[in-house]
PAVEXRO-51084 format. One record per residue: residue number from 1; residue in one letter; x, y, z of N, C-alpha, C in turn. Coordinates in nm, 3 decimals. Layout:
vokol;kolvex;n_xx;n_yy;n_zz;ca_xx;ca_yy;ca_zz;c_xx;c_yy;c_zz
NUM;A;X;Y;Z;X;Y;Z;X;Y;Z
...
! end
This chain:
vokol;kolvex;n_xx;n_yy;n_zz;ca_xx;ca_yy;ca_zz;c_xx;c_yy;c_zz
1;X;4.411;-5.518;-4.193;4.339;-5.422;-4.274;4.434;-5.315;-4.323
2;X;4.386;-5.221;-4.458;4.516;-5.186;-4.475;4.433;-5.011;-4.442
3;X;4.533;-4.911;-4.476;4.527;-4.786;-4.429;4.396;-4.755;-4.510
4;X;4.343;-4.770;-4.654;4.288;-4.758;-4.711;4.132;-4.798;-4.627
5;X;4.074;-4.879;-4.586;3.981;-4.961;-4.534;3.987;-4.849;-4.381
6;X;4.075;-4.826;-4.310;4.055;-4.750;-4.181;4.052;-4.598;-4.208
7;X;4.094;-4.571;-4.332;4.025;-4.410;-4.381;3.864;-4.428;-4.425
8;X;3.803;-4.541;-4.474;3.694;-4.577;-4.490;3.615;-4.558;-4.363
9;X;3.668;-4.622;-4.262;3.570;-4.648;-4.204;3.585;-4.505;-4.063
10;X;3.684;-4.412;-4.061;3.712;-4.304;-4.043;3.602;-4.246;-4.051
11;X;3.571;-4.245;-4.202;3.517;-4.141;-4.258;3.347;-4.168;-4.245
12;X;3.350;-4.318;-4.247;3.204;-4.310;-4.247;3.176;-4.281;-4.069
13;X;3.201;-4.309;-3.981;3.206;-4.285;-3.838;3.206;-4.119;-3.798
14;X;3.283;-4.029;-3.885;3.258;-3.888;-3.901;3.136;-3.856;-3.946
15;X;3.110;-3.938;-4.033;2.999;-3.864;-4.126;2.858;-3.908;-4.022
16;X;2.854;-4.049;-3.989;2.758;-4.060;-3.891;2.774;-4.002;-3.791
17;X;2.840;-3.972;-3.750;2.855;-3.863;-3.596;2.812;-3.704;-3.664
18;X;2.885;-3.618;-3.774;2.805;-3.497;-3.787;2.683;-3.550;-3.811
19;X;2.603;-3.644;-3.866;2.484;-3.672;-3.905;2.327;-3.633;-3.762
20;X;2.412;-3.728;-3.654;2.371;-3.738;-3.520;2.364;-3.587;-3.438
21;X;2.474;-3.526;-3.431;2.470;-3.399;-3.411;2.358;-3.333;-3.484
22;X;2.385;-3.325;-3.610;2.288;-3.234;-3.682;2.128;-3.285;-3.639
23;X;2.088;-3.406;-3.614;1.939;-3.421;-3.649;1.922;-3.351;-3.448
24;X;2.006;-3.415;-3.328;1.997;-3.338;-3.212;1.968;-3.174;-3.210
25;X;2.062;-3.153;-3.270;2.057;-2.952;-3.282;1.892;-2.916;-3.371
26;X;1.882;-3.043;-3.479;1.765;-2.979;-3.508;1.630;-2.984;-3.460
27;X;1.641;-3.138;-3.342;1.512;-3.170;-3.267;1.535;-3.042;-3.183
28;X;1.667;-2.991;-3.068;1.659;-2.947;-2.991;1.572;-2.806;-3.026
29;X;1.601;-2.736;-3.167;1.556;-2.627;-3.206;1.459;-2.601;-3.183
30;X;1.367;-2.729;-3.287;1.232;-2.754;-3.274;1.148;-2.779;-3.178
31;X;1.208;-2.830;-3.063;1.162;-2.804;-2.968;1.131;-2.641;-2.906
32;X;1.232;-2.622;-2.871;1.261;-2.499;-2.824;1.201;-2.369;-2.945
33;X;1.134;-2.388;-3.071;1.053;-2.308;-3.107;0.914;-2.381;-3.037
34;X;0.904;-2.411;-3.029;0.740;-2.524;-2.996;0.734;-2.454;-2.869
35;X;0.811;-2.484;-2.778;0.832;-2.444;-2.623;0.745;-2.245;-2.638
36;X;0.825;-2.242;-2.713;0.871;-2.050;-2.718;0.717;-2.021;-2.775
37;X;0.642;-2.129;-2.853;0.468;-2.069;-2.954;0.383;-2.120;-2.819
38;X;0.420;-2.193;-2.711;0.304;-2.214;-2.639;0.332;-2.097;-2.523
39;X;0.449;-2.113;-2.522;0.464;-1.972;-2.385;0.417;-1.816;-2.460
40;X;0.434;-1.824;-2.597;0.376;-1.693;-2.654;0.199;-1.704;-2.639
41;X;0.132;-1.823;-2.685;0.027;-1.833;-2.646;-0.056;-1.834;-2.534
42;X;0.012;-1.872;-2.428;0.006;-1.853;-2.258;0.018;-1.724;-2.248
43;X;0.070;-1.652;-2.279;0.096;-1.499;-2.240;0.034;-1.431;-2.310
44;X;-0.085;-1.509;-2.430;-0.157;-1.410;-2.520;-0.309;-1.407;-2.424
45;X;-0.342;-1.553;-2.348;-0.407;-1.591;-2.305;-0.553;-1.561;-2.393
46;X;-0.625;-1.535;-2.245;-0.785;-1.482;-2.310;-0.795;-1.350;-2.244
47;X;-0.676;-1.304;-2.270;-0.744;-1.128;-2.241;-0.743;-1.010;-2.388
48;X;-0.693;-0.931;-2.362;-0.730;-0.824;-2.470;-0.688;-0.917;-2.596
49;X;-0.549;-0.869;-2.599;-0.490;-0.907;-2.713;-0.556;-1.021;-2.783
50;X;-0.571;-1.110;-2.696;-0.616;-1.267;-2.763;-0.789;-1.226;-2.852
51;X;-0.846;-1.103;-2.761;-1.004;-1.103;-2.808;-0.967;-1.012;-2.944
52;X;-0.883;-0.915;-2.944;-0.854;-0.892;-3.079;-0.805;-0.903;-3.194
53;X;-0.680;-1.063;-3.162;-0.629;-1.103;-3.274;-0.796;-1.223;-3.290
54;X;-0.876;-1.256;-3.219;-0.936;-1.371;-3.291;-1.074;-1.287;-3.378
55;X;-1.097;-1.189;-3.297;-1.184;-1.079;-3.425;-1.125;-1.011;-3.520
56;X;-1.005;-1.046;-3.550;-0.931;-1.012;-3.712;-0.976;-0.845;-3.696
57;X;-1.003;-0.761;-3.585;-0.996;-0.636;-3.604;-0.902;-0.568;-3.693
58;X;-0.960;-0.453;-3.807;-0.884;-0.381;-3.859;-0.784;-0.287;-3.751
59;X;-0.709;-0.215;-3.817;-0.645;-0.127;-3.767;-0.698;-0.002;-3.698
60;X;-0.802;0.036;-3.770;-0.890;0.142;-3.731;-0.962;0.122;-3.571
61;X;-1.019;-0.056;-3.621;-1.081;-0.109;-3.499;-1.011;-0.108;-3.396
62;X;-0.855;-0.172;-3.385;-0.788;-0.174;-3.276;-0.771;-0.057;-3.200
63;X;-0.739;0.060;-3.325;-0.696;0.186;-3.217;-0.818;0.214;-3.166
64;X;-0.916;0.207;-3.152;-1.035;0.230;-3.085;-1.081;0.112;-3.003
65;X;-1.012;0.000;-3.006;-1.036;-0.117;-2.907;-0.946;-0.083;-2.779
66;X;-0.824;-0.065;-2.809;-0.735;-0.054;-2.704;-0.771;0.124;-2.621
67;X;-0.831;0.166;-2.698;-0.877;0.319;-2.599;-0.974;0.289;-2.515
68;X;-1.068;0.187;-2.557;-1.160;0.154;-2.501;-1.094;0.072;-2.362
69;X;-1.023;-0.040;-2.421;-0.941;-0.128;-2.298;-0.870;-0.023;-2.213
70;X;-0.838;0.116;-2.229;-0.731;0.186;-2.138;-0.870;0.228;-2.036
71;X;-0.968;0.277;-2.068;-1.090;0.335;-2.033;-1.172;0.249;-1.965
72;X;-1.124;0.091;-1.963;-1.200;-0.001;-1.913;-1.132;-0.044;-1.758
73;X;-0.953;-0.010;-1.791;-0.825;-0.045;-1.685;-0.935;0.051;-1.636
74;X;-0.895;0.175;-1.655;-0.890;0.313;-1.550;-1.032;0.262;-1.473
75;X;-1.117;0.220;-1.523;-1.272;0.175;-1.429;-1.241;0.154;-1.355
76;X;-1.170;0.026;-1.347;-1.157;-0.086;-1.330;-1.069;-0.133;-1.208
77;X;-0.914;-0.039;-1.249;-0.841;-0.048;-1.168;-0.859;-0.032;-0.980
78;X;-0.925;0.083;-0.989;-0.990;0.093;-0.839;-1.088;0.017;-0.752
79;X;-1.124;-0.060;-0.849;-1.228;-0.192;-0.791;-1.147;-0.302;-0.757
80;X;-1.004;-0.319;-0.826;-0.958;-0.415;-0.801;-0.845;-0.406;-0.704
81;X;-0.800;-0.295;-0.706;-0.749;-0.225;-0.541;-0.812;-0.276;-0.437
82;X;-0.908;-0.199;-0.448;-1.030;-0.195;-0.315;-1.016;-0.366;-0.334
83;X;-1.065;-0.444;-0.421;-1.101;-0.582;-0.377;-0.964;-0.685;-0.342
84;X;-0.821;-0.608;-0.382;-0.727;-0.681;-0.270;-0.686;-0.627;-0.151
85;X;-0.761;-0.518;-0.125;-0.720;-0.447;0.046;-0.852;-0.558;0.101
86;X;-0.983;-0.515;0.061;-1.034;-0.654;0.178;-1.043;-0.785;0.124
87;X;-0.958;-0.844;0.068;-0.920;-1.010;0.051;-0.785;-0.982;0.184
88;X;-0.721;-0.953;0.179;-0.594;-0.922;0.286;-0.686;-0.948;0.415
89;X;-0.774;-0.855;0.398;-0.854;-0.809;0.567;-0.900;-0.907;0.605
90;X;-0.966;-1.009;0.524;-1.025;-1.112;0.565;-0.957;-1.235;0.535
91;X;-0.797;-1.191;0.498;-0.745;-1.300;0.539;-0.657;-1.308;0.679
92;X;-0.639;-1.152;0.728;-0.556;-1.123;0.826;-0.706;-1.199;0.957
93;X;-0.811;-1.118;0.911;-0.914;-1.217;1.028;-0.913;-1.351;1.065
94;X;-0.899;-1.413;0.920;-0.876;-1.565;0.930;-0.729;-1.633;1.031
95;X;-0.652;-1.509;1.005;-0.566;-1.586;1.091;-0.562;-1.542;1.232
96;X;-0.619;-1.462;1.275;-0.702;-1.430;1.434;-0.735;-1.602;1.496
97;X;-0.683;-1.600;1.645;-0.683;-1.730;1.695;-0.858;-1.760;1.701
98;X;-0.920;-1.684;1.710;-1.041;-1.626;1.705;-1.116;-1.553;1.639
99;X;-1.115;-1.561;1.495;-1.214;-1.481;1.347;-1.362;-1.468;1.410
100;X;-1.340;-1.322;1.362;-1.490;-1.290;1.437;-1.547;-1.298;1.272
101;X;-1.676;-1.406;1.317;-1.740;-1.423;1.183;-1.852;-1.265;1.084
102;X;-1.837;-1.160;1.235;-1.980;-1.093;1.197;-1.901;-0.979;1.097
103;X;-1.728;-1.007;1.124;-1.638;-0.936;1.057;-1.638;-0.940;0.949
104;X;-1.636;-1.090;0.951;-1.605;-1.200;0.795;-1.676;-1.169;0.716
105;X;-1.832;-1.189;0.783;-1.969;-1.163;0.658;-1.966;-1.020;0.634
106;X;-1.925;-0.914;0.699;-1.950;-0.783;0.656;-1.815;-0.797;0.523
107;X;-1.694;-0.835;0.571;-1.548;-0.827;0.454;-1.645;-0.914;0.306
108;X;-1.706;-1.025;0.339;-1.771;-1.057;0.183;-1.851;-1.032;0.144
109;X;-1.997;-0.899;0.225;-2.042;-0.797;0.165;-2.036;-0.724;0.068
110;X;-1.910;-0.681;0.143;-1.825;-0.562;0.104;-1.761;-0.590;-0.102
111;X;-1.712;-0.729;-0.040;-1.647;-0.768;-0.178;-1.733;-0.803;-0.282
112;X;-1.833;-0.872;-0.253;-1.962;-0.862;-0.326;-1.980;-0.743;-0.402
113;X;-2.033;-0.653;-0.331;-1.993;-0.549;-0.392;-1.924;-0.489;-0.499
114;X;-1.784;-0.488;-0.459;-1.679;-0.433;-0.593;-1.684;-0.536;-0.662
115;X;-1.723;-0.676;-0.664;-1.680;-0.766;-0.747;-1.850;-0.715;-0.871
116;X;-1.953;-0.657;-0.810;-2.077;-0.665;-0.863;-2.043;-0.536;-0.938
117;X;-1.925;-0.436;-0.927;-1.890;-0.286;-0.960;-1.826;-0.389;-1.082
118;X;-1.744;-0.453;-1.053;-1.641;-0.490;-1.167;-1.725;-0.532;-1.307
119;X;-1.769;-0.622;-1.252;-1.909;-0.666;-1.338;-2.007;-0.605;-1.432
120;X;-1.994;-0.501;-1.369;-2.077;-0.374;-1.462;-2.003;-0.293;-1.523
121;X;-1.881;-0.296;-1.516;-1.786;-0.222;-1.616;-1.729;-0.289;-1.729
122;X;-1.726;-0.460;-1.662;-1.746;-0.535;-1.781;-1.806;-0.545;-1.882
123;X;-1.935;-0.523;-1.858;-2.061;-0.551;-1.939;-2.025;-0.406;-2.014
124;X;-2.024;-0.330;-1.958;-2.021;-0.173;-2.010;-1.946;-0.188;-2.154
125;X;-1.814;-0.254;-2.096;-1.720;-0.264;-2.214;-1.729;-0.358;-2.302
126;X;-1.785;-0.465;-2.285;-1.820;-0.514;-2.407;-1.898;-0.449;-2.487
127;X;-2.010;-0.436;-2.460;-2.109;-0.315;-2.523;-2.033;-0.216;-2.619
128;X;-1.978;-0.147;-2.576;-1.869;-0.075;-2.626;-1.817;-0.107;-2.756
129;X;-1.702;-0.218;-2.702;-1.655;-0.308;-2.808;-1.764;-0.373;-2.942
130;X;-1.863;-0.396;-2.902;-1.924;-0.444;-2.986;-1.990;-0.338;-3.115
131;X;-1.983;-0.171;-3.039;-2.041;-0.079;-3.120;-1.961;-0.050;-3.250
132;X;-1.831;-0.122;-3.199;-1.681;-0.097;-3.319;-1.715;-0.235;-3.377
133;X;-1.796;-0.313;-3.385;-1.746;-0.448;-3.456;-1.818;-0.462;-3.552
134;X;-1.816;-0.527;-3.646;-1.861;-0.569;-3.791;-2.003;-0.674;-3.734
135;X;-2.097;-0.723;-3.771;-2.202;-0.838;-3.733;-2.143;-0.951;-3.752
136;X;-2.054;-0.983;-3.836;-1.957;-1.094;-3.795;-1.872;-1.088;-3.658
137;X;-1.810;-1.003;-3.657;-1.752;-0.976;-3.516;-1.776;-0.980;-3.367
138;X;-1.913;-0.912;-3.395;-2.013;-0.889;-3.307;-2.012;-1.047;-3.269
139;X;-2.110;-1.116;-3.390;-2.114;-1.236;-3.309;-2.008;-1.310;-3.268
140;X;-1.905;-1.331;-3.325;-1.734;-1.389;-3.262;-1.747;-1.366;-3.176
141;X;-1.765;-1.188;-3.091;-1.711;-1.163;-2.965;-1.816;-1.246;-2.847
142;X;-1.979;-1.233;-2.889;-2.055;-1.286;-2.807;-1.955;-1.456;-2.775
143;X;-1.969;-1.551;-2.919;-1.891;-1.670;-2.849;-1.744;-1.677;-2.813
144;X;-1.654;-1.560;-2.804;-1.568;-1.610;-2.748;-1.603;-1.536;-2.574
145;X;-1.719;-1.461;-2.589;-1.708;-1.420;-2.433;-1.810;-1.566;-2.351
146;X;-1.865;-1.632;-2.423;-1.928;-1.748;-2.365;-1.811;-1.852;-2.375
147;X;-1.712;-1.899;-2.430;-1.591;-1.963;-2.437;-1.523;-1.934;-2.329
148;X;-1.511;-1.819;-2.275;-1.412;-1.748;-2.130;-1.493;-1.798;-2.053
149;X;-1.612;-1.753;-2.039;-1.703;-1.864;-1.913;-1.686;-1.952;-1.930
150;X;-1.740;-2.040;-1.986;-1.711;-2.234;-1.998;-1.562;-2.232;-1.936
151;X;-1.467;-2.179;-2.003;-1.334;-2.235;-1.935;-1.340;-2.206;-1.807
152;X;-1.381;-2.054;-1.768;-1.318;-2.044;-1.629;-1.411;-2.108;-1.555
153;X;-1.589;-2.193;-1.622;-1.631;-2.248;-1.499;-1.585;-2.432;-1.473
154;X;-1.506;-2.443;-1.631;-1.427;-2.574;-1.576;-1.336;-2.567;-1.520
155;X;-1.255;-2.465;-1.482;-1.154;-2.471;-1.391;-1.129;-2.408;-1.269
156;X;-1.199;-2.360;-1.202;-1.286;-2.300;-1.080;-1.170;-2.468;-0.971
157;X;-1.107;-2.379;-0.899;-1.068;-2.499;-0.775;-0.932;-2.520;-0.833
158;X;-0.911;-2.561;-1.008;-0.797;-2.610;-1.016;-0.605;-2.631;-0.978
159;X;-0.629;-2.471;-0.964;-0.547;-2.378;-0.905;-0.421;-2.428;-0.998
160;X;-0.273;-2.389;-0.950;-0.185;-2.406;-1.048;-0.067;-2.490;-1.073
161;X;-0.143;-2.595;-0.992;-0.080;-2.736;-0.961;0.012;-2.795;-1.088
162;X;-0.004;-2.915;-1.069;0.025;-3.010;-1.140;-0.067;-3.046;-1.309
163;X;-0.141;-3.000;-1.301;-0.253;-3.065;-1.437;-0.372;-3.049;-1.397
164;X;-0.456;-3.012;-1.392;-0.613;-3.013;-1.339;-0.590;-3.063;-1.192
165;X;-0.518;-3.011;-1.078;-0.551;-3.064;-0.947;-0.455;-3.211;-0.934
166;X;-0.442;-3.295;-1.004;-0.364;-3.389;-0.965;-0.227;-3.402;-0.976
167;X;-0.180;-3.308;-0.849;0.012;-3.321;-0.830;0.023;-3.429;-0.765
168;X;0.157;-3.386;-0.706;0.199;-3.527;-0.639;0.131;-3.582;-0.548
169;X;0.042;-3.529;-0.486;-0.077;-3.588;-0.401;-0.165;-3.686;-0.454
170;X;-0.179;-3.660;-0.594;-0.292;-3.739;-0.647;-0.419;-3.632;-0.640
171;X;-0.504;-3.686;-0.717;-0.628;-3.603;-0.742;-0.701;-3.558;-0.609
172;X;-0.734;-3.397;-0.620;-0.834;-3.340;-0.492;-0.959;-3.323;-0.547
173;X;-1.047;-3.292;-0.498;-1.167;-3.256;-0.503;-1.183;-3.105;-0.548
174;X;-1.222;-3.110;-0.688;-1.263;-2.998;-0.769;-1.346;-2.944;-0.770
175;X;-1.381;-2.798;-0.742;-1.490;-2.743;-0.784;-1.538;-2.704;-0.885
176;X;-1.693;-2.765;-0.927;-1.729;-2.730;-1.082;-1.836;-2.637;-1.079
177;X;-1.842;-2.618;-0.957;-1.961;-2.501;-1.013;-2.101;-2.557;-0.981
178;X;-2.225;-2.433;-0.973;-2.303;-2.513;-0.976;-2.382;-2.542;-0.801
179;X;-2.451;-2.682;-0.805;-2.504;-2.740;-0.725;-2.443;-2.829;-0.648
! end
């Protein structure tokens, strides 16, 4: 073969190799934006932010959504104190060689309780929220606050395994709620 024919084929072997590179760097990109819109979406979740980018709130609305959300923390915050000092208590009982049960039922009284406080500050604040919203809005917020139930009562048990409960164990027994 002469020099001519091995600069040929040089060249085409370069050109397919930057070719290969380039389409790698550009899957890898694309990936790694894809990666980066679901972890932004995971972290938008279904709390504030997420309830106010999907009600297209104006600007006006937000600054009066998020005063409301600071006003809802401050409720809020002390119920959820109080309700991890006795989750602790009644887990420190549980690990007693001997859990006194009359302990137990008074610790999920108790939590009953702040969880029934939390509950009503919830409600409070939607209410709230809804006094700022448009009748389009209004109704959005009603279905996306029935959308947060449905999810969280399909995933009740799942915990933060593998995929719905089935890691490397294989599938457990889920709780759905209910009867």
């Amino acid at each position: 073969m002469t020099n001519r024919v091995y600069k040929s084929l040089f060249f085409i072997t370069l050109l397919l190799f930057v070719i290969s590179v380039t389409a790698v760097i550009t899957i890898s990109l694309k990936q790694k934006y894809q990666a980066e819109e679901i972890v932004r979406q995971a972290a938008l979740g279904r709390g504030f932010a997420f309830v106010s980018q999907q009600l297209k709130l104006t600007s006006d609305q937000q600054e009066v959504f998020y005063e409301l959300v600071d006003k809802y923390r401050k409720a809020t915050d002390p119920f959820y104190q109080q309700l991890n000092t006795l989750q602790y208590e009644v887990a420190d009982e549980l690990s007693k060689a001997a859990p006194d049960t009359i302990q137990l039922n008074r610790l999920s009284d108790e939590i009953s309780l702040v969880q029934s406080q939390i509950k009503k500050e919830t409600n409070r604040h939607i209410i709230n929220v809804k006094k700022i919203c448009s009748n389009d809005q209004s109704a959005m917020l009603g279905q996306l606050y029935r959308s947060i139930i449905d999810e969280s009562a399909t995933c009740r048990g799942q915990g933060s395994g593998q995929g719905r409960g089935n890691g490397k164990g294989g599938p457990r027994h889920r709780y759905r709620g209910g009867n």
